[in-house]
C-alpha positions as CSV (number, residue, x, y, z in Angstrom):
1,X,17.5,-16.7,39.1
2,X,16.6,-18.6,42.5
3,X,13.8,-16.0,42.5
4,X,12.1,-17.6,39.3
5,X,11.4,-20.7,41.4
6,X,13.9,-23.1,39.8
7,X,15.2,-25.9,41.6
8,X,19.6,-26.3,41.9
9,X,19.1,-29.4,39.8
10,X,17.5,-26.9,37.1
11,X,20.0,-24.0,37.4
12,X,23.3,-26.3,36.2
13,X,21.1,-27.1,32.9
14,X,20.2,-23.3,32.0
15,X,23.7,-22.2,33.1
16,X,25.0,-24.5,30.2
17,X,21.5,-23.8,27.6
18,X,22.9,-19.8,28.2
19,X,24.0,-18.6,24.4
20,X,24.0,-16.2,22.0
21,X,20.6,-16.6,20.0
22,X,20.5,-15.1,16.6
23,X,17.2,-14.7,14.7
24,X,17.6,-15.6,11.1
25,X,17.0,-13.0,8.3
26,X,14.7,-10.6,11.1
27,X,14.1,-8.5,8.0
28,X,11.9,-10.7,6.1
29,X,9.8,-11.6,9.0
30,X,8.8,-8.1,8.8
31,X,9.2,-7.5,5.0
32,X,7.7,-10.3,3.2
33,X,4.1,-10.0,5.1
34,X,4.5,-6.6,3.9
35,X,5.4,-6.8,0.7
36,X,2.6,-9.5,0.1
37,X,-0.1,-6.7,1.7
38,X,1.2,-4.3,-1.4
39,X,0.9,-6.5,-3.8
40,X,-2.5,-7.9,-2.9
41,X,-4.1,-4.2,-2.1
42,X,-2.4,-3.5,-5.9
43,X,-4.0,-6.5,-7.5
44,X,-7.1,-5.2,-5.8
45,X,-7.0,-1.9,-6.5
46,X,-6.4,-2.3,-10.3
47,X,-9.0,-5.2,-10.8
48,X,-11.6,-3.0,-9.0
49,X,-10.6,-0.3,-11.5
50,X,-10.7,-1.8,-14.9
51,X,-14.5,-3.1,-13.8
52,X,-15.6,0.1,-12.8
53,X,-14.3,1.6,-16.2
54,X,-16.0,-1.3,-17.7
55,X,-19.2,-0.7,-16.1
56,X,-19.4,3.0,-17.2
57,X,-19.4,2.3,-20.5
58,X,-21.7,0.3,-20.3
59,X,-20.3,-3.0,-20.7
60,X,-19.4,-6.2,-18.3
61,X,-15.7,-6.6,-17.5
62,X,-14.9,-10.4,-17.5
63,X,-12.2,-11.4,-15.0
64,X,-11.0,-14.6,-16.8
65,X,-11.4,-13.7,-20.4
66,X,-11.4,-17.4,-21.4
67,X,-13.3,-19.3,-23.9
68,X,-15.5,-21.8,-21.0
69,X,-18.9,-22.8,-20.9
70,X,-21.4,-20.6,-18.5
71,X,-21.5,-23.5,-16.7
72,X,-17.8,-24.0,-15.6
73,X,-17.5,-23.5,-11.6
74,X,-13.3,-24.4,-11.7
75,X,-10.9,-22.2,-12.6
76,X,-8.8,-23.3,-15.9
77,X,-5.5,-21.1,-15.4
């Protein structure tokens, strides 16, 4: 430890800061980002395909399906 430059006054205070460190739930660090990748690239994927099938039949596929002017820049959900 002398080797990573710390002073004796230094040393007592890491001797006593030395513990066991747990992480908390390391799953879900890994998980959740995951989980919210699927979900988005789903959403995506199926919003992109009921357009398309809109498209080819010759229609216009309307995202929000709601009864606003033409003029209305805010969603309303």
């Amino acid at each position: 430890v002398t080797g990573l430059g710390l002073f004796p006054l230094q040393m007592a205070s890491v001797t006593e800061s030395q513990g066991g460190w747990e992480p908390f739930l390391p799953g879900l660090i890994i998980l959740l980002p995951l989980l919210g990748f699927g979900i988005n690239g789903g959403l995506a994927l199926s919003a992109a395909r009921r357009s398309s099938n809109a498209v080819r039949s010759g229609q216009e596929f309307d995202f929000f399906e709601g009864s606003r002017p033409v003029t209305h820049s805010l969603p309303t959900w």
